[in-house]
PAVO-274815 format. One record per atom (N, C-alpha, C, O): x, y, z; residue number from 1; atom name; chain. Coordinates in steps of 0.1 Angstrom, whole numbers, plus 5000, padded with zeros to 4 digits. Example, Ala and Ser with C-alpha at 12.3 -4.5 7.8 and 13.67 -1.06 7.14 Angstrom:
+------+------+------+------+------+-------+
|   px |   py |   pz | resi | name | chain |
+------+------+------+------+------+-------+
| 5132 | 4943 | 5078 |    1 |    N |     A |
| 5123 | 4955 | 5078 |    1 |   CA |     A |
| 5132 | 4967 | 5078 |    1 |    C |     A |
| 5142 | 4967 | 5085 |    1 |    O |     A |
| 5128 | 4978 | 5071 |    2 |    N |     A |
| 5137 | 4989 | 5071 |    2 |   CA |     A |
| 5129 | 5000 | 5079 |    2 |    C |     A |
| 5134 | 5011 | 5080 |    2 |    O |     A |
+------+------+------+------+------+-------+
***
This chain:
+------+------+------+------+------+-------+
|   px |   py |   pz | resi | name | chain |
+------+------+------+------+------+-------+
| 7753 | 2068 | 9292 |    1 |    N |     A |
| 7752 | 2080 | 9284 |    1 |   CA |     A |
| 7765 | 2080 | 9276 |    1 |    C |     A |
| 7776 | 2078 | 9280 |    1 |    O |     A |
| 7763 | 2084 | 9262 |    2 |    N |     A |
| 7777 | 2089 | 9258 |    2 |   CA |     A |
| 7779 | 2104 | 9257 |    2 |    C |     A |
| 7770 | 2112 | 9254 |    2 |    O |     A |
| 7793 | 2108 | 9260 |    3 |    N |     A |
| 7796 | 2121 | 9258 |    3 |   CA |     A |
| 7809 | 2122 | 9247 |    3 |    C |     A |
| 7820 | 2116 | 9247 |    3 |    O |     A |
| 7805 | 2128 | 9241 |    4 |    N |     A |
| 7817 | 2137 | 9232 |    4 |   CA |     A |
| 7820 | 2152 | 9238 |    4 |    C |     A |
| 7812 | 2161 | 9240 |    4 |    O |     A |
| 7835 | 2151 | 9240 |    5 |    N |     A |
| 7843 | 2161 | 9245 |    5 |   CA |     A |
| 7854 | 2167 | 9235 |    5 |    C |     A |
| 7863 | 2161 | 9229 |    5 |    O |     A |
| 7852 | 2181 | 9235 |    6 |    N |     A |
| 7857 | 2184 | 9221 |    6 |   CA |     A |
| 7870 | 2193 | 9230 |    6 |    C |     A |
| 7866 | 2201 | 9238 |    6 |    O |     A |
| 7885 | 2190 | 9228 |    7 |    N |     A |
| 7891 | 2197 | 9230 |    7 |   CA |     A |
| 7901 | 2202 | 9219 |    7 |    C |     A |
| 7907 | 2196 | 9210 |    7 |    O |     A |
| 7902 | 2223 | 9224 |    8 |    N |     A |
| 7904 | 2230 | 9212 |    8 |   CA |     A |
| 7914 | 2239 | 9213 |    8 |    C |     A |
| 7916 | 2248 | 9205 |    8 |    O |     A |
| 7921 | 2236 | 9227 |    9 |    N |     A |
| 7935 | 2244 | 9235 |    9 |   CA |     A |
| 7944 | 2236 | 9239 |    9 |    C |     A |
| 7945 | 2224 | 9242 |    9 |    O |     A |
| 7953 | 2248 | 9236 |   10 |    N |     A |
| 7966 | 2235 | 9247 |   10 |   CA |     A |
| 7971 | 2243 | 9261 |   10 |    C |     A |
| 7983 | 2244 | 9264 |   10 |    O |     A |
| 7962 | 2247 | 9266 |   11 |    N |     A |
| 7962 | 2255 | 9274 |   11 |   CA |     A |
| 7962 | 2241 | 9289 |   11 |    C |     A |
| 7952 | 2238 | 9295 |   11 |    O |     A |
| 7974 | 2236 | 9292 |   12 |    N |     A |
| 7979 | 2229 | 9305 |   12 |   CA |     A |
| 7968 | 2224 | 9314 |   12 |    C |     A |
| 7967 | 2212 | 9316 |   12 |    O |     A |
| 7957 | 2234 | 9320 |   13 |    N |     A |
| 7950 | 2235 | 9329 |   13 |   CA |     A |
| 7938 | 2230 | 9325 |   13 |    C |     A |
| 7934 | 2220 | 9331 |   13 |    O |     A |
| 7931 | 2234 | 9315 |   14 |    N |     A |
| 7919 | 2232 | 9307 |   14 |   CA |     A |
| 7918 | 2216 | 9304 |   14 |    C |     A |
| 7909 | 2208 | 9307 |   14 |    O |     A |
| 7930 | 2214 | 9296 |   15 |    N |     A |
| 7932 | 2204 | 9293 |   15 |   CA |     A |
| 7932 | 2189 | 9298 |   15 |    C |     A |
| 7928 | 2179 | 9292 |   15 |    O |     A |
| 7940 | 2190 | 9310 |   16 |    N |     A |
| 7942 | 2186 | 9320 |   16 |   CA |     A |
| 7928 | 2178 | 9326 |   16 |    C |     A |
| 7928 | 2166 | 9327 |   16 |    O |     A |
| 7917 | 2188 | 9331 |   17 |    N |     A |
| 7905 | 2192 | 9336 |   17 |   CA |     A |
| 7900 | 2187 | 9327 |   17 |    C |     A |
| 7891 | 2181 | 9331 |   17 |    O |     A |
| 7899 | 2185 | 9309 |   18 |    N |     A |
| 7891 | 2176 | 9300 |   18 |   CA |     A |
| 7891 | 2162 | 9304 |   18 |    C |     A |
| 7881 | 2156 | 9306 |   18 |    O |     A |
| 7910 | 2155 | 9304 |   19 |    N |     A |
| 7907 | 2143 | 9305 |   19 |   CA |     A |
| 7903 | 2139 | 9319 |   19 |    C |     A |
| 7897 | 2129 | 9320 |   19 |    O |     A |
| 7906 | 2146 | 9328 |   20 |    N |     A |
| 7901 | 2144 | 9342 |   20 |   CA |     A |
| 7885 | 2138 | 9340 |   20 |    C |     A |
| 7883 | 2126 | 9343 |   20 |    O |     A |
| 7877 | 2146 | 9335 |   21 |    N |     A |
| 7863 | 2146 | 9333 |   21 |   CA |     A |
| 7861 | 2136 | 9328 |   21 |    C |     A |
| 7854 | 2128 | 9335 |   21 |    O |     A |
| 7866 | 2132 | 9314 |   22 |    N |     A |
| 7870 | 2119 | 9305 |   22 |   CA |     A |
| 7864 | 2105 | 9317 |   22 |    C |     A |
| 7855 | 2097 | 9319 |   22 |    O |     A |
| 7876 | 2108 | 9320 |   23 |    N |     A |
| 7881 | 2098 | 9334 |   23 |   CA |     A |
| 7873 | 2093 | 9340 |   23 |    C |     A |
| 7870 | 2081 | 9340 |   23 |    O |     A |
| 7866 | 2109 | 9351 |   24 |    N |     A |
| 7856 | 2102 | 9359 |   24 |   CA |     A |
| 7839 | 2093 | 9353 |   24 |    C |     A |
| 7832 | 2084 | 9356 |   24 |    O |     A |
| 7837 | 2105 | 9341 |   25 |    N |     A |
| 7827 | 2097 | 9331 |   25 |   CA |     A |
| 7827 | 2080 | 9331 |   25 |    C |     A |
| 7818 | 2072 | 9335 |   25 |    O |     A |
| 7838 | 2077 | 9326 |   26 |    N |     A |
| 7842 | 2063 | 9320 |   26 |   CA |     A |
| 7845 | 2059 | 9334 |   26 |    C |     A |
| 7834 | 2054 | 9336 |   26 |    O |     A |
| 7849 | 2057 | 9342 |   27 |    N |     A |
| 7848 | 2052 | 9356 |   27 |   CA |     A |
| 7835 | 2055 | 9362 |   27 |    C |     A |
| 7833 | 2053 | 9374 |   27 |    O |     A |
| 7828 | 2061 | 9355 |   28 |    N |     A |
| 7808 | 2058 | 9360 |   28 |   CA |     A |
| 7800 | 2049 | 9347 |   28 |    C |     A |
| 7789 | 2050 | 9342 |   28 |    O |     A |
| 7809 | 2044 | 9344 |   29 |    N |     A |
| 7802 | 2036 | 9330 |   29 |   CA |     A |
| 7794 | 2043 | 9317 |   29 |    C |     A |
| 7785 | 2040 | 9309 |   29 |    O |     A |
| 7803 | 2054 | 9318 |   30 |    N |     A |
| 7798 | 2059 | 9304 |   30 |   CA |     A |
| 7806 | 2057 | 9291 |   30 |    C |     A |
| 7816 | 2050 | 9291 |   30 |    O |     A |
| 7802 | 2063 | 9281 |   31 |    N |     A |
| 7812 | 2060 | 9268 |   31 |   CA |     A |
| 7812 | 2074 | 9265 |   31 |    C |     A |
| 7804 | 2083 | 9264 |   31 |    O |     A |
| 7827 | 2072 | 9265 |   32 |    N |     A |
| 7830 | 2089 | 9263 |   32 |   CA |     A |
| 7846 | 2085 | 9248 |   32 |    C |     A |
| 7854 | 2076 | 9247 |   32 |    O |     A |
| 7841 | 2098 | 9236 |   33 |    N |     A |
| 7852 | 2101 | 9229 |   33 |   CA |     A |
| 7857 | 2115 | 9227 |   33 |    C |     A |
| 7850 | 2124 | 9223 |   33 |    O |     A |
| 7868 | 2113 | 9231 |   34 |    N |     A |
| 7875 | 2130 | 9229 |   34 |   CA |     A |
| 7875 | 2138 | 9210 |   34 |    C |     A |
| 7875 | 2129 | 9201 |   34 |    O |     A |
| 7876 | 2149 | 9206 |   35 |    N |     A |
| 7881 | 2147 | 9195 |   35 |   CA |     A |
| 7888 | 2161 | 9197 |   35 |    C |     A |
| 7883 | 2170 | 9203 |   35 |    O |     A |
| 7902 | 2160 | 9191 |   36 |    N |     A |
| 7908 | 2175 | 9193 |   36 |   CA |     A |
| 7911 | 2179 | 9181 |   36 |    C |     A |
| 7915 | 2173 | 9171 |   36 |    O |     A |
| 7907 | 2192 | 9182 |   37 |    N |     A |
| 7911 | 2206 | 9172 |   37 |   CA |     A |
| 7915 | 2216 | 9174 |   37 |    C |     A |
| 7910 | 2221 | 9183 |   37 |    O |     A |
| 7924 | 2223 | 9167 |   38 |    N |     A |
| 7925 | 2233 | 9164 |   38 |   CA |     A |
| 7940 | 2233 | 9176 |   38 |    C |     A |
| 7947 | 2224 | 9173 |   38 |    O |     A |
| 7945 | 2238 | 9184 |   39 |    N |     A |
| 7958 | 2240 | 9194 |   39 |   CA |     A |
| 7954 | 2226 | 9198 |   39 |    C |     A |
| 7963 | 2218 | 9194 |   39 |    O |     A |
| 7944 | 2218 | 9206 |   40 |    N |     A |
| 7942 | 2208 | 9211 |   40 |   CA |     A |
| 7950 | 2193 | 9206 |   40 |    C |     A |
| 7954 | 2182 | 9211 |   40 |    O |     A |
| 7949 | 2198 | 9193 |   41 |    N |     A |
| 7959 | 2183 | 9185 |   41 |   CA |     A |
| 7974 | 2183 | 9192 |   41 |    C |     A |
| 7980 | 2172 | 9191 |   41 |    O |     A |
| 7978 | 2192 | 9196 |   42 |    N |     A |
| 7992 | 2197 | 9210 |   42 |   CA |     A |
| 7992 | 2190 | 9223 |   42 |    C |     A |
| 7999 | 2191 | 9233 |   42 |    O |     A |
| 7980 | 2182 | 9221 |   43 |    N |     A |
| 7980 | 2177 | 9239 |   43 |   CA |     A |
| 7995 | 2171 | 9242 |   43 |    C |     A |
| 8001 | 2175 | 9251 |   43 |    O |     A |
| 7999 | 2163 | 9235 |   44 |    N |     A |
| 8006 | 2149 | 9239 |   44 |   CA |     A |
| 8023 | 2162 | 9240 |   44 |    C |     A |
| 8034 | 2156 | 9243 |   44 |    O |     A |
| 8024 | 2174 | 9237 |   45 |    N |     A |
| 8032 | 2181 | 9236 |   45 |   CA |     A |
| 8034 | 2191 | 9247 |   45 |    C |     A |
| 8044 | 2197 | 9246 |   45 |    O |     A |
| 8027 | 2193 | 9256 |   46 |    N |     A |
| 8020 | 2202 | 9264 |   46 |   CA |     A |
| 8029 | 2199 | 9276 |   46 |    C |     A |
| 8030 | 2189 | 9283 |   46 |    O |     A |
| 8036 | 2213 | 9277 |   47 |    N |     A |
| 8047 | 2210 | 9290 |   47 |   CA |     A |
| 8039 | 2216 | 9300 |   47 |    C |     A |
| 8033 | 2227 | 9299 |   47 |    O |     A |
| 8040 | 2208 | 9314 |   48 |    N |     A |
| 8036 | 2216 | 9326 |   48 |   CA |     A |
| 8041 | 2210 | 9336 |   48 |    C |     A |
| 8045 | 2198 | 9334 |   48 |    O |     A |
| 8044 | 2215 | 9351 |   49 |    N |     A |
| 8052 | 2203 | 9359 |   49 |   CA |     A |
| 8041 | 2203 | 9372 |   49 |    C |     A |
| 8041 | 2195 | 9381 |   49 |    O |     A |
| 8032 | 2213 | 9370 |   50 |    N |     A |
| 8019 | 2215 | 9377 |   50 |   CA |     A |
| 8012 | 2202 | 9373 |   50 |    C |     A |
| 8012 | 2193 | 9381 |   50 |    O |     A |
| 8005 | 2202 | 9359 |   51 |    N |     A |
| 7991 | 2191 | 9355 |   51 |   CA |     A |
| 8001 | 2179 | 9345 |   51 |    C |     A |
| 8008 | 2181 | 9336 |   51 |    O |     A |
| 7998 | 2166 | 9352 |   52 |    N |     A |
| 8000 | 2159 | 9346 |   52 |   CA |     A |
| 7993 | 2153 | 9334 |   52 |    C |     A |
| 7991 | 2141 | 9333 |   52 |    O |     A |
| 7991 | 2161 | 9325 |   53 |    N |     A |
| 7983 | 2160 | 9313 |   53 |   CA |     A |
| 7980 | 2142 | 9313 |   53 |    C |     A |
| 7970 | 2136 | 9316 |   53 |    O |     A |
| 7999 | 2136 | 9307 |   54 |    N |     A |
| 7997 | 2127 | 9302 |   54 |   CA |     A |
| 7990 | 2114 | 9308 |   54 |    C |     A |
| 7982 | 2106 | 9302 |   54 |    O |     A |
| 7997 | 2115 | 9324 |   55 |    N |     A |
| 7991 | 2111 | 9334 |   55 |   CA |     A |
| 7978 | 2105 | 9333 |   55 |    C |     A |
| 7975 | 2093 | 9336 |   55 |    O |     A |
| 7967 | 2115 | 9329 |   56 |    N |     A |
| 7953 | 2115 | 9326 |   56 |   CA |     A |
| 7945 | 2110 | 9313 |   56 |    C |     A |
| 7933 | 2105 | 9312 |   56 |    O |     A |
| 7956 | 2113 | 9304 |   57 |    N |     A |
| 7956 | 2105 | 9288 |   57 |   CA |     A |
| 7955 | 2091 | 9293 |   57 |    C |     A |
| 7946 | 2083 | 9292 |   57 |    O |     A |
| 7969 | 2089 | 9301 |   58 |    N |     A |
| 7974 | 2075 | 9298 |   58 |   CA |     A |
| 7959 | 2066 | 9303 |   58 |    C |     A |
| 7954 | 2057 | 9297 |   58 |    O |     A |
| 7954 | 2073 | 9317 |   59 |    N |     A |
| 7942 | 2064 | 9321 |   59 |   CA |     A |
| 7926 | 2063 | 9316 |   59 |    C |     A |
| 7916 | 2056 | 9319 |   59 |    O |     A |
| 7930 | 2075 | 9308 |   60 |    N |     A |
| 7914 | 2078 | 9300 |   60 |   CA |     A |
| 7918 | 2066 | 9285 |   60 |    C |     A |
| 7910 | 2064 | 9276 |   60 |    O |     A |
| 7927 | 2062 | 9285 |   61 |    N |     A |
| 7932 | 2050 | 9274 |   61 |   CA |     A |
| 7927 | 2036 | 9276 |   61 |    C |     A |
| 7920 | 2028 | 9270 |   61 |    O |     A |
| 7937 | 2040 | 9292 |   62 |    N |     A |
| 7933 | 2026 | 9296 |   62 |   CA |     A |
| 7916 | 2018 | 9301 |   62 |    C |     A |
| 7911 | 2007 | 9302 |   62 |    O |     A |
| 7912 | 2029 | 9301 |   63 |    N |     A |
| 7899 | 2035 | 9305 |   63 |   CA |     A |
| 7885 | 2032 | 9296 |   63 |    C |     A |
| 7873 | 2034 | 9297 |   63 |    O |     A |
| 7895 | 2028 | 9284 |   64 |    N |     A |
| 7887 | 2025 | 9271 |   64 |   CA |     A |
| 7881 | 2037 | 9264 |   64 |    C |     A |
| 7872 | 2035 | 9255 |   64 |    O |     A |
| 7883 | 2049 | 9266 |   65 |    N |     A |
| 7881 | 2062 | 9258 |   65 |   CA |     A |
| 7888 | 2063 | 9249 |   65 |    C |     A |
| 7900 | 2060 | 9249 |   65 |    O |     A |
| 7882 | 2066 | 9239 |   66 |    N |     A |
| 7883 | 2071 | 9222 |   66 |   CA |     A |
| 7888 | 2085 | 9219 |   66 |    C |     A |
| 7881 | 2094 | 9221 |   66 |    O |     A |
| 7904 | 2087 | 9212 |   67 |    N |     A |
| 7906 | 2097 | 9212 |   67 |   CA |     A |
| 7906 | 2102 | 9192 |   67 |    C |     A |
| 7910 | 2094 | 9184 |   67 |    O |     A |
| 7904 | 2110 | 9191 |   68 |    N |     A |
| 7901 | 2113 | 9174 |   68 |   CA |     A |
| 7910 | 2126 | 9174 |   68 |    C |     A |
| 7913 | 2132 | 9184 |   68 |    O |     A |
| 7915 | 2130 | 9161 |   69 |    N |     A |
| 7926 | 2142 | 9163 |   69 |   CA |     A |
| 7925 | 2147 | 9145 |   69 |    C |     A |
| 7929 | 2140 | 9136 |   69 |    O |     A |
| 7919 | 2162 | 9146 |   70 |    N |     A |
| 7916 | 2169 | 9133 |   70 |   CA |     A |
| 7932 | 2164 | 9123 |   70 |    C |     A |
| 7943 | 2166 | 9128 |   70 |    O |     A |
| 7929 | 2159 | 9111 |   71 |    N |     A |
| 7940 | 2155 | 9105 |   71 |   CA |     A |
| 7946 | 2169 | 9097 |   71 |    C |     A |
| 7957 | 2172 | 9095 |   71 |    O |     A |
| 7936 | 2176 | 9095 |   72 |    N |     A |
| 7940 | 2193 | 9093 |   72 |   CA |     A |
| 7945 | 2204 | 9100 |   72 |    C |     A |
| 7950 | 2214 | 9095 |   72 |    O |     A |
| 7945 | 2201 | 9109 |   73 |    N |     A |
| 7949 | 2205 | 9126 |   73 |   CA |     A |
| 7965 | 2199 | 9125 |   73 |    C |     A |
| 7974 | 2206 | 9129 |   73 |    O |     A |
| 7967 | 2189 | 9121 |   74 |    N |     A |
| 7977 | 2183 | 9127 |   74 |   CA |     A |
| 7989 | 2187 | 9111 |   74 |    C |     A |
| 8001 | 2191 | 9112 |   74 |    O |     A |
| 7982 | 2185 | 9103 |   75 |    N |     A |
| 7987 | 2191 | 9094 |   75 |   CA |     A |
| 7993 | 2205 | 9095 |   75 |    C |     A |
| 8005 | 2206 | 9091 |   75 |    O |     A |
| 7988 | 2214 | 9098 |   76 |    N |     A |
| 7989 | 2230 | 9098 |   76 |   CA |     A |
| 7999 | 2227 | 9108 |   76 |    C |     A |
| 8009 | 2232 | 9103 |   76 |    O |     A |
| 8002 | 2223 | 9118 |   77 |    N |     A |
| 8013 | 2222 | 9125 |   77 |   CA |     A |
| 8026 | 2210 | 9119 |   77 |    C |     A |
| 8035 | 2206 | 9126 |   77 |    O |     A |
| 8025 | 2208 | 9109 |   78 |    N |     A |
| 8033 | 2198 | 9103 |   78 |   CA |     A |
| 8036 | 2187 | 9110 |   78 |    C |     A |
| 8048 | 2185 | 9110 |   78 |    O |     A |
| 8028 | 2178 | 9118 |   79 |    N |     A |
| 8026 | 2167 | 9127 |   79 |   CA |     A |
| 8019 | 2156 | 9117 |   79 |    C |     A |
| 8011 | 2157 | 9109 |   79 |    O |     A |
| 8025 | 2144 | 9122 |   80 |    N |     A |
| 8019 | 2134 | 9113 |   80 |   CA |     A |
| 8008 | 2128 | 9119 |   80 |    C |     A |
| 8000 | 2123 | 9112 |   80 |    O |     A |
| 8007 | 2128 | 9131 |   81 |    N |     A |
| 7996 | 2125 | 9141 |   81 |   CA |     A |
| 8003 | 2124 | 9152 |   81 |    C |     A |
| 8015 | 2124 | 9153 |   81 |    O |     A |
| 7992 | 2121 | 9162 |   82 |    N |     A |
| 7995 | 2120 | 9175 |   82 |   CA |     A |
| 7996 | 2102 | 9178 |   82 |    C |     A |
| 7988 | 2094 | 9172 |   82 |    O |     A |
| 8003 | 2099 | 9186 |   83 |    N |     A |
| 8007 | 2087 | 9191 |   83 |   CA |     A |
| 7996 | 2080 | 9197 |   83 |    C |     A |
| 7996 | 2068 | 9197 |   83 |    O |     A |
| 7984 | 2087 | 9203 |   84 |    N |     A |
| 7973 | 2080 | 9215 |   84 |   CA |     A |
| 7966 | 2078 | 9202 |   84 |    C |     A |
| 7966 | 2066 | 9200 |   84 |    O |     A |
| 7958 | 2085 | 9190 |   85 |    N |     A |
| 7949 | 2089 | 9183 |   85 |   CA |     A |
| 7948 | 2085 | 9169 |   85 |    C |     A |
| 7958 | 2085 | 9162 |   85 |    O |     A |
| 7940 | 2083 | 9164 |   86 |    N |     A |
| 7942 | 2080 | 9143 |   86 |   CA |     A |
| 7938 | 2096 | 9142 |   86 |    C |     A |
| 7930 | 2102 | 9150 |   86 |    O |     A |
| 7944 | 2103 | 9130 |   87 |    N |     A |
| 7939 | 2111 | 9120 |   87 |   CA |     A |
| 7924 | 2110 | 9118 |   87 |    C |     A |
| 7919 | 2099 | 9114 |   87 |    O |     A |
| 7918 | 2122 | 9120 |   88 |    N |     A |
| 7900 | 2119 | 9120 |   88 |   CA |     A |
| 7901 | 2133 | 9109 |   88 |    C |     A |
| 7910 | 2141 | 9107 |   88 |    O |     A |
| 7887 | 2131 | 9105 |   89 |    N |     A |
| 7882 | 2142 | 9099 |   89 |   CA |     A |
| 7867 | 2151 | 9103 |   89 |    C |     A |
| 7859 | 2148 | 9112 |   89 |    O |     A |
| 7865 | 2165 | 9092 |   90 |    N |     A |
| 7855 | 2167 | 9102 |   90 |   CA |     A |
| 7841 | 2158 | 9100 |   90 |    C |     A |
| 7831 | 2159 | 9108 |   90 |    O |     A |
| 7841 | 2149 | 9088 |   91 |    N |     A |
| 7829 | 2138 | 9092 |   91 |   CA |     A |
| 7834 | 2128 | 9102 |   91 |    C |     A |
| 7825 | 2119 | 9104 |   91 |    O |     A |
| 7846 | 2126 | 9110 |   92 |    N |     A |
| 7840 | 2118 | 9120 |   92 |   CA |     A |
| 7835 | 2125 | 9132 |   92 |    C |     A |
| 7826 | 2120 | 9139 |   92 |    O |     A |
| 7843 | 2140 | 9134 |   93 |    N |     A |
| 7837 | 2150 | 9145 |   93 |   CA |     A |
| 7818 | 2148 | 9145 |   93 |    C |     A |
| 7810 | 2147 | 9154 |   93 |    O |     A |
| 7817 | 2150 | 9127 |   94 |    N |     A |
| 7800 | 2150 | 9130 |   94 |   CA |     A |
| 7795 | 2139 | 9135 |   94 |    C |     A |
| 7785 | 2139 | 9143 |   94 |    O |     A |
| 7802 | 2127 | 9129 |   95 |    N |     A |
| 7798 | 2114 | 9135 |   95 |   CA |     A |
| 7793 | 2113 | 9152 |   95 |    C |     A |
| 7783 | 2109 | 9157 |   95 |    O |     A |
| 7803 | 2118 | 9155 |   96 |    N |     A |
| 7806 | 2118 | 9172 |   96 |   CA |     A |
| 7796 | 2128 | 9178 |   96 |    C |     A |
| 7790 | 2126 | 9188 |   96 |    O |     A |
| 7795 | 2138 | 9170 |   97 |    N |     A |
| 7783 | 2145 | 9177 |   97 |   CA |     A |
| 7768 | 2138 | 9175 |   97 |    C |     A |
| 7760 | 2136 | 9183 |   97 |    O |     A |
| 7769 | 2136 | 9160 |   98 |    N |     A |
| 7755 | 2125 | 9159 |   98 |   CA |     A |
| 7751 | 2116 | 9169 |   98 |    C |     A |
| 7739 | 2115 | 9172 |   98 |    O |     A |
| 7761 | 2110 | 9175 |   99 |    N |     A |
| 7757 | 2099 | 9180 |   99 |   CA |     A |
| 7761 | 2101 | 9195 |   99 |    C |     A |
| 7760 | 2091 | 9202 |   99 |    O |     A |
| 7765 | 2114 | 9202 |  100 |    N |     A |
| 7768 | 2113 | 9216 |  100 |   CA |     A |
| 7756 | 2122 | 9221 |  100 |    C |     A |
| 7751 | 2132 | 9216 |  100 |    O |     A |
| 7752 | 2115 | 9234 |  101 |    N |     A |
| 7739 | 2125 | 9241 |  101 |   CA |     A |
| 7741 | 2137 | 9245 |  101 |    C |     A |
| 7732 | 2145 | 9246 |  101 |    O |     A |
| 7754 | 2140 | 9248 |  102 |    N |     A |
| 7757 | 2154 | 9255 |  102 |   CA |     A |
| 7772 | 2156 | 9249 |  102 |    C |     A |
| 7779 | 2147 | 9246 |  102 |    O |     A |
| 7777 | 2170 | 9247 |  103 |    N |     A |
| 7786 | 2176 | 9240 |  103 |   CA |     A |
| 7795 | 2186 | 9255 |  103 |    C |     A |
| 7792 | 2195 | 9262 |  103 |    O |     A |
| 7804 | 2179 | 9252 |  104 |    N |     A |
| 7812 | 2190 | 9263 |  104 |   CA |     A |
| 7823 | 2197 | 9256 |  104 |    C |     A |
| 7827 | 2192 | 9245 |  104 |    O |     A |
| 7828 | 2210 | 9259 |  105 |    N |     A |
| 7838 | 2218 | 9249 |  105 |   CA |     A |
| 7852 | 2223 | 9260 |  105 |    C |     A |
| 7849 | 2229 | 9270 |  105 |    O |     A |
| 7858 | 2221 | 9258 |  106 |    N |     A |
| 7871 | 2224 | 9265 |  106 |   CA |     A |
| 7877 | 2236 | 9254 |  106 |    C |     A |
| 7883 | 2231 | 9244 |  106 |    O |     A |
| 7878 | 2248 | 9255 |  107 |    N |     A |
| 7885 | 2256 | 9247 |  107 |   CA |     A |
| 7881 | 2267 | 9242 |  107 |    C |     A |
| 7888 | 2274 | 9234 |  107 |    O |     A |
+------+------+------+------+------+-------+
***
């Protein structure tokens, strides 16, 4: 199955709990791509000493998950992009929802 996972907070916990999910997906042989918007383009920024955000990045990477990051999003925060991710737009978001069987939302 593929899932597209849209995260749209930078809310520590939430976030956290997206790539978790990421994780276990793609460690059941699914194809999963994240795409973040809106506060979510903040992940790789996201202080907590509770959730190891990056922790969960780092293995949803290694993990062969797809991460995409609103290039308008990233802009409005004056960021050139994120380090894990290419600048996407919102035709690749549609892309991703086109083509994934199930839509999950974090935010």
């Amino acid at each position: 199955m593929k899932f597209g996972i849209i995260i749209s907070t930078n809310e520590p916990e939430m976030v956290w709990n997206a790539f978790r999910f990421g994780v276990t997906a793609l460690n059941s042989n699914h194809n999963v791509k994240v795409f973040l918007i809106n506060k979510g383009v903040e992940v790789e920024d996201i202080p907590s000493e509770k959730y190891n955000i990056k922790e969960q990045i780092d293995m949803f990477i290694k993990n062969k998950g797809q991460i995409l990051a609103c290039g308008t999003c990233l802009k409005l925060r004056q960021k050139e992009g994120a380090n894990i991710c290419p600048i996407s737009t919102m035709k690749d978001l549609l892309k991703l929802v086109e083509e994934s069987d199930k839509i999950i939302t974090f935010g």
